[in-house]
C-alpha positions as CSV (number, residue, x, y, z in Angstrom):
1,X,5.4,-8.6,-4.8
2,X,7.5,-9.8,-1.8
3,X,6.5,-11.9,0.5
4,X,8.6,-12.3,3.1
5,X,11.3,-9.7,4.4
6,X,13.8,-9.4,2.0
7,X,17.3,-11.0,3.0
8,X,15.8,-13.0,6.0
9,X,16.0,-16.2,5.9
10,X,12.9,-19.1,5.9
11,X,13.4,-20.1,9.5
12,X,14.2,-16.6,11.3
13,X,10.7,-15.0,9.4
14,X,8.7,-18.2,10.3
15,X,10.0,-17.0,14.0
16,X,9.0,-13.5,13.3
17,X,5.2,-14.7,12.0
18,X,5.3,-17.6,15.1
19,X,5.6,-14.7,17.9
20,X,4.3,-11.6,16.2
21,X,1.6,-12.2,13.6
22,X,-2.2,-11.7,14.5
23,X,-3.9,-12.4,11.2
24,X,-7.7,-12.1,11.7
25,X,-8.9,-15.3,10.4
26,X,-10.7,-13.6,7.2
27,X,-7.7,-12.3,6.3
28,X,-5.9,-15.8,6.2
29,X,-8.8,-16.7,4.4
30,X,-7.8,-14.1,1.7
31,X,-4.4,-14.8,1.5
32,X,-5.1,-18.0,1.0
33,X,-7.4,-18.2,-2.2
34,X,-4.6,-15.1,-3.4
35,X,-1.8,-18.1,-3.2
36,X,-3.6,-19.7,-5.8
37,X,-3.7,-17.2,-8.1
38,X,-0.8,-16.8,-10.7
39,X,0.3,-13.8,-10.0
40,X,0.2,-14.2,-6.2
41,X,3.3,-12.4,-5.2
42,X,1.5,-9.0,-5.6
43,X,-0.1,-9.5,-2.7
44,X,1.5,-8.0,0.4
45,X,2.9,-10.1,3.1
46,X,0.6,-10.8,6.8
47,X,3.4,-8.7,9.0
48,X,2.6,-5.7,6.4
49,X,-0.5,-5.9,6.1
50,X,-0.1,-5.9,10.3
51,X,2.4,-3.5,10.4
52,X,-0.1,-0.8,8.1
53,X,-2.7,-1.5,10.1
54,X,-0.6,-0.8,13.0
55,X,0.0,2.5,11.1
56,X,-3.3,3.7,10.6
57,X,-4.4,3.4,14.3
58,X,-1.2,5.3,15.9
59,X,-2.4,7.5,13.3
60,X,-5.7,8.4,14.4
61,X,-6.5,7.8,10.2
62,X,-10.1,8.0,9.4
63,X,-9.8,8.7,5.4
64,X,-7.7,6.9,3.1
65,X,-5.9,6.2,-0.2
66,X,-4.9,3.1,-1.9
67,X,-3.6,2.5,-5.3
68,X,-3.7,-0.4,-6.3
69,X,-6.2,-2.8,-4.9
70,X,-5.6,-6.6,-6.3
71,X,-7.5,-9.0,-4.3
72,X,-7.8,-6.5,-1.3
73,X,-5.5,-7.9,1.4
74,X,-3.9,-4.6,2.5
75,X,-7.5,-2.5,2.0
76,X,-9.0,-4.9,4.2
77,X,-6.2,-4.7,7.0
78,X,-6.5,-1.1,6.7
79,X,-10.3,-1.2,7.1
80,X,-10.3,-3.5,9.9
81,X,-8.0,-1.1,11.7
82,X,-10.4,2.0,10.7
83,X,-12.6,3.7,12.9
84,X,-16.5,3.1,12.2
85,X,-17.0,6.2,10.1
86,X,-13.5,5.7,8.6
87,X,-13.3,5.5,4.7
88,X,-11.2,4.0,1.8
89,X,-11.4,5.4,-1.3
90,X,-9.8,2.6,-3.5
91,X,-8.3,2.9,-7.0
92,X,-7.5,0.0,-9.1
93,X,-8.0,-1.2,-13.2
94,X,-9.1,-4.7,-12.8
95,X,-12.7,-5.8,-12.4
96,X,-11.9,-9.3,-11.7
97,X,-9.4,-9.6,-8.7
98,X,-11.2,-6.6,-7.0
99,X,-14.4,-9.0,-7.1
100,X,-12.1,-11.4,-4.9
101,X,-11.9,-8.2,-3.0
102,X,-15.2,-7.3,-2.2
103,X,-16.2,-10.7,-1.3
104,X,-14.1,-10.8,1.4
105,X,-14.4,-7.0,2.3
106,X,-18.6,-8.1,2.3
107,X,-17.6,-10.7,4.6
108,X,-15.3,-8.8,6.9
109,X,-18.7,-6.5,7.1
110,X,-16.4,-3.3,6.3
111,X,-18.0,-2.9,2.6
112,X,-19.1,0.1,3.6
113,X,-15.8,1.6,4.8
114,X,-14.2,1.1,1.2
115,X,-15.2,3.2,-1.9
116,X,-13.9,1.1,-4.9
117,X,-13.2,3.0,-7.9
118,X,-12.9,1.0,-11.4
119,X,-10.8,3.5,-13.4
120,X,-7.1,4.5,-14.0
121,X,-5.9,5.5,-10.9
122,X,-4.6,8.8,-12.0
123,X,-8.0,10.1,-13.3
124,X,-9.6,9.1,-9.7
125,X,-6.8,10.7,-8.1
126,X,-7.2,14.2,-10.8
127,X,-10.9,13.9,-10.0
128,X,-10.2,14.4,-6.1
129,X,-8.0,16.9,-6.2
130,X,-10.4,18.8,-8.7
131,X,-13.3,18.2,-5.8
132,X,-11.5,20.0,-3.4
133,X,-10.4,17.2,-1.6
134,X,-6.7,18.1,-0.5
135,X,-4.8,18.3,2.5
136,X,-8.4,16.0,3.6
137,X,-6.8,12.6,3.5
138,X,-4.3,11.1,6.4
139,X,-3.0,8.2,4.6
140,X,-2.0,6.6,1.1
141,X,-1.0,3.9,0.1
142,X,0.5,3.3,-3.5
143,X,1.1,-0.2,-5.0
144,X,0.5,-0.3,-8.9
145,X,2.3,0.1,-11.9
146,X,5.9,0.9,-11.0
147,X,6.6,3.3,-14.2
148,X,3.9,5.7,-12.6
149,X,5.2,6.0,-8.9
150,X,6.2,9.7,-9.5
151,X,2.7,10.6,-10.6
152,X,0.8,8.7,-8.3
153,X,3.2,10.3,-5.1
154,X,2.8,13.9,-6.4
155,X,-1.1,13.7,-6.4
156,X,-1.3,11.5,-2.8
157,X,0.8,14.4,-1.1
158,X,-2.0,17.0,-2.7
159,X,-4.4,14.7,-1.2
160,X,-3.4,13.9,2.4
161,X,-2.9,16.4,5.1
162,X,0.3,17.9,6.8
163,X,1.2,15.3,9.4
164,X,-0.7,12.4,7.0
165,X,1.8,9.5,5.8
166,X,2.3,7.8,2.1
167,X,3.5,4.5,2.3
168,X,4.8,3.2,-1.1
169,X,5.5,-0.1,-1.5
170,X,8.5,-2.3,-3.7
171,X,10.8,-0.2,-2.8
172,X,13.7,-2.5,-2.8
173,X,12.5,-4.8,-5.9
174,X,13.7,-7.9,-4.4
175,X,17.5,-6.0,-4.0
176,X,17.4,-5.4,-7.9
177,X,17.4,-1.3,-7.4
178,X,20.7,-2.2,-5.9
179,X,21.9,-3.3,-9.8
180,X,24.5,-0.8,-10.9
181,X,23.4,-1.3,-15.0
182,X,19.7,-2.5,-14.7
183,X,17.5,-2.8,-17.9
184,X,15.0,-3.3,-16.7
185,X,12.4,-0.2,-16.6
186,X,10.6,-0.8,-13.6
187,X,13.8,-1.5,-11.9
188,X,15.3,1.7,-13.4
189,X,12.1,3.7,-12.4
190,X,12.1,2.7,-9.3
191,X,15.8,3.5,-8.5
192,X,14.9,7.2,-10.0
193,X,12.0,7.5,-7.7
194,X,14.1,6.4,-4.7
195,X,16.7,8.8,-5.6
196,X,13.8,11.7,-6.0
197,X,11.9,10.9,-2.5
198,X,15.4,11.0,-1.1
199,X,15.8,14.5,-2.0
200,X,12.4,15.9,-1.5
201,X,12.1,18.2,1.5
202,X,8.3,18.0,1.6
203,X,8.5,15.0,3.8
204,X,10.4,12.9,6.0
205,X,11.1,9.4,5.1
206,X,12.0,5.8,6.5
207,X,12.4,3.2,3.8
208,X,12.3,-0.3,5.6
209,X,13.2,-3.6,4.6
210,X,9.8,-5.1,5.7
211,X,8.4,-7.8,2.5
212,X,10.1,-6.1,-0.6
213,X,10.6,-2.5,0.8
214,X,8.4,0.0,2.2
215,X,8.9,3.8,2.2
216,X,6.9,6.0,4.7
217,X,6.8,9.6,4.1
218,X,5.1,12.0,6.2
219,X,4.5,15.4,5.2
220,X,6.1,18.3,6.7
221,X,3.8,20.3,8.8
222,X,4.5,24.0,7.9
């Protein structure tokens, strides 16, 4: 969901693409059999998908989380931007937009970087932690069912190591979290969880208005 920068308008973000977007051409590709999907805005915008890939290499990132996977545009930045012997261990429910994935991951030739996993994303994350696979991981990404942020940011910060970074993604909602009497419940859940990562001294954040919101949180080194 979101994609363009929130509160910018048409022709200052076409500006922003025009002198700042290097979109490998399978990636376009992507993007552009996503647009004809109907529920296309759940697929993250070029300058974030650029912007985490960005990420990941300042990082150093070799092993990574993502919940929720759609068709694959921000796994396959993320790969690109991976080191040969980098990994992805992807989480997502649905068999038939993650085949859109791996098509294009197949043709990207980083298949091999990116671990899908076709099961709820908290019994892949459970089944990690359980495997002795904390503090192992330098980077998450979360972008799935709203209602389940909390649970999905308390096992990613098990996972990934002091200094690693969780990105989480709809932060903003398209402005709705700023709603004084939403009733909506992802809108509500995702005020709550906003508020909580605010307050949480396990990490230092940065939410930014790139798309429709993104919060960074790093965890504290001890």
């Amino acid at each position: 969901m979101g994609k363009t920068i929130l509160g910018l308008d048409s022709q200052l973000y076409q500006y922003l693409l025009s002198v700042s977007l290097r979109e490998p051409e399978v990636l376009v590709k992507l993007r552009q059999e996503t647009d004809k999907l109907p529920m296309n805005r759940m697929q993250i915008s070029p300058d974030q998908g650029q912007f985490m890939s960005l990420l990941v290499q300042l990082m150093g990132a070799k092993k990574t989380l993502e919940i929720g996977v759609f068709t694959g545009y921000s796994s396959l930045a993320v790969a690109l931007a991976l080191p040969p012997d980098g990994k992805i261990i992807a989480c997502d429910v649905d068999e038939k937009t993650t085949a859109i994935a791996r098509k294009y991951w197949q043709e990207a030739e980083v298949s091999h970087k990116i671990d899908l996993r076709i099961a709820p994303a908290l019994e892949t994350l459970d089944k990690l932690i359980a495997a002795g696979e904390a503090n192992s991981f330098d980077f998450a990404f979360i972008d799935a069912d709203k209602r389940n942020y909390p649970n999905y940011y308390e096992r990613c910060l098990q996972l990934i190591r002091p200094g690693g970074a969780i990105a989480i993604d709809n932060v903003l909602w398209s402005g709705s979290v700023a709603d004084r009497n939403p009733t909506d419940k992802r809108t509500i859940a995702l005020q709550q969880f906003n508020q909580q990562l605010h307050q949480d001294k396990r990490v230092k954040i940065s939410m930014l208005p790139i798309a429709d919101g993104l919060t960074l949180a790093m965890k504290q080194v001890n």
